[in-house]
Structure formats: structure tokens, C-alpha cells
C-alpha positions as CSV (number, residue, x, y, z in Angstrom):
1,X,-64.8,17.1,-118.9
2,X,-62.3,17.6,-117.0
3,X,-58.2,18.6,-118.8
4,X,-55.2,16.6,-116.5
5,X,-51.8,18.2,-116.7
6,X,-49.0,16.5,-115.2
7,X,-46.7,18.1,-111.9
8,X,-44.2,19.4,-114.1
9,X,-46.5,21.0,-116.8
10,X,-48.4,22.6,-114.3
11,X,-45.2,23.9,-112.2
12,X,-44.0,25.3,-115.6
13,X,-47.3,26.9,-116.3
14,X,-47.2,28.7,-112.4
15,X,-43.7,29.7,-112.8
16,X,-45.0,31.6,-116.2
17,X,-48.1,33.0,-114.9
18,X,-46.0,34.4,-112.1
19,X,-43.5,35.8,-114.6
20,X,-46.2,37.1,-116.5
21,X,-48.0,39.0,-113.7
22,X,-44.6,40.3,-112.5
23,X,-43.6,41.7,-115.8
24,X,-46.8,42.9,-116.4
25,X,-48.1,44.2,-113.5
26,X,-45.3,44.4,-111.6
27,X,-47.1,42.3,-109.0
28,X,-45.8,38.9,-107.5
29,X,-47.8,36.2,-107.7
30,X,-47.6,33.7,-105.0
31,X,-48.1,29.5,-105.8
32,X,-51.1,29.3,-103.8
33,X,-52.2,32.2,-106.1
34,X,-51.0,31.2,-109.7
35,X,-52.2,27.2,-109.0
36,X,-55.9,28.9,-108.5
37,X,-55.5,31.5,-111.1
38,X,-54.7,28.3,-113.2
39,X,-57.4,26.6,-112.1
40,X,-59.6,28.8,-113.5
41,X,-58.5,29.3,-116.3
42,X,-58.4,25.2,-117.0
43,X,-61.9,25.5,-116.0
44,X,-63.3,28.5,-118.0
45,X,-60.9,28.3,-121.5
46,X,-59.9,24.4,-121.2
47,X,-63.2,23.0,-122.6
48,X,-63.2,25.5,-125.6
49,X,-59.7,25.3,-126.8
50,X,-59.9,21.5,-126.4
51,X,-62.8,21.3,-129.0
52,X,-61.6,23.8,-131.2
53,X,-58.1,21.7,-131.7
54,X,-59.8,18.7,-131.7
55,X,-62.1,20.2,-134.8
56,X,-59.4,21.6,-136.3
57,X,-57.4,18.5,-136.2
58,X,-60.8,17.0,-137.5
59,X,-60.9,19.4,-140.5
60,X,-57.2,18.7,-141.3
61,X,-57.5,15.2,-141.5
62,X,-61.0,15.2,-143.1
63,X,-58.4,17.5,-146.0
64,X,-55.8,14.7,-146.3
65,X,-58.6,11.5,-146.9
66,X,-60.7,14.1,-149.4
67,X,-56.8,14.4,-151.1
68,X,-56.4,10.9,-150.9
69,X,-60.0,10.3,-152.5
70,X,-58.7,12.6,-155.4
71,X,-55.4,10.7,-155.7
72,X,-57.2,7.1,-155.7
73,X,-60.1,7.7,-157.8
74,X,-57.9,8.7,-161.1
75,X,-59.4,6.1,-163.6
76,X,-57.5,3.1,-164.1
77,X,-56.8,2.8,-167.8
78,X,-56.6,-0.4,-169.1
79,X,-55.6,-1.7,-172.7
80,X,-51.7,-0.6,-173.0
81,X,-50.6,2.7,-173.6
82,X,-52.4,5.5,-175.5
């Protein structure tokens, strides 16, 4: 599987990581370098973090229809008031 980001995402995410390692490391980071460094990281921690939102986002909604189950089911009474 393999995660897309668009020019300007990606641009943003270089200009950070080259923030970051300056900040951090006090070491510049060229665009060749940050653009591979990225790449990586897509490659390694993409795949994971892409399941684990898209089974959390699983587990949230899987809360609202078992909510909506409880909301539903309340018996119907029939017969007027009582």
C-alpha cells in the first residue's frame, strides 16, 4: 500500500522536518535530504498509523450504531398511556 500526499503537504512536511532537525540538532537539513528522510518514514510508520486510524475510526463508529441499537430497540408500548 502505498500513502499519496499532495506537493503542498509534502513541501509543508520538508519545511518541518528541516525545522525540526535544525532546532533540534542544530543541523540543516537540505530538500534532497528531508524528501528522503520523508520517504522513509512514509514507508516504515505510513502502513501502521494508517490501520490504526482506520481501526480506531472503526471502533468509534461500531460505538455510535451499538448506541443507536440501544436507542431503537426501547419497546414500543402500545395501548395508550400507562
Amino acid at each position: 500500500m502505498s500513502i499519496e500526499l499532495s506537493d503542498d503537504r509534502r513541501a509543508q512536511i520538508q519545511l518541518a522536518l528541516e525545522g525540526f532537525f535544525l532546532e533540534e540538532f542544530e543541523m540543516e537539513l537540505s530538500t534532497f535530504r528531508a524528501d528522503q528522510l520523508l520517504d522513509f518514514l512514509m514507508e516504515t510508520l505510513g502502513p501502521a498509523i494508517y490501520n490504526q486510524a482506520v481501526q480506531d475510526a472503526r471502533a468509534f463508529m461500531q460505538r455510535k450504531l451499538d448506541d443507536l441499537e440501544g436507542d431503537v430497540s426501547v419497546p414500543w408500548r402500545s395501548g395508550g398511556a400507562g
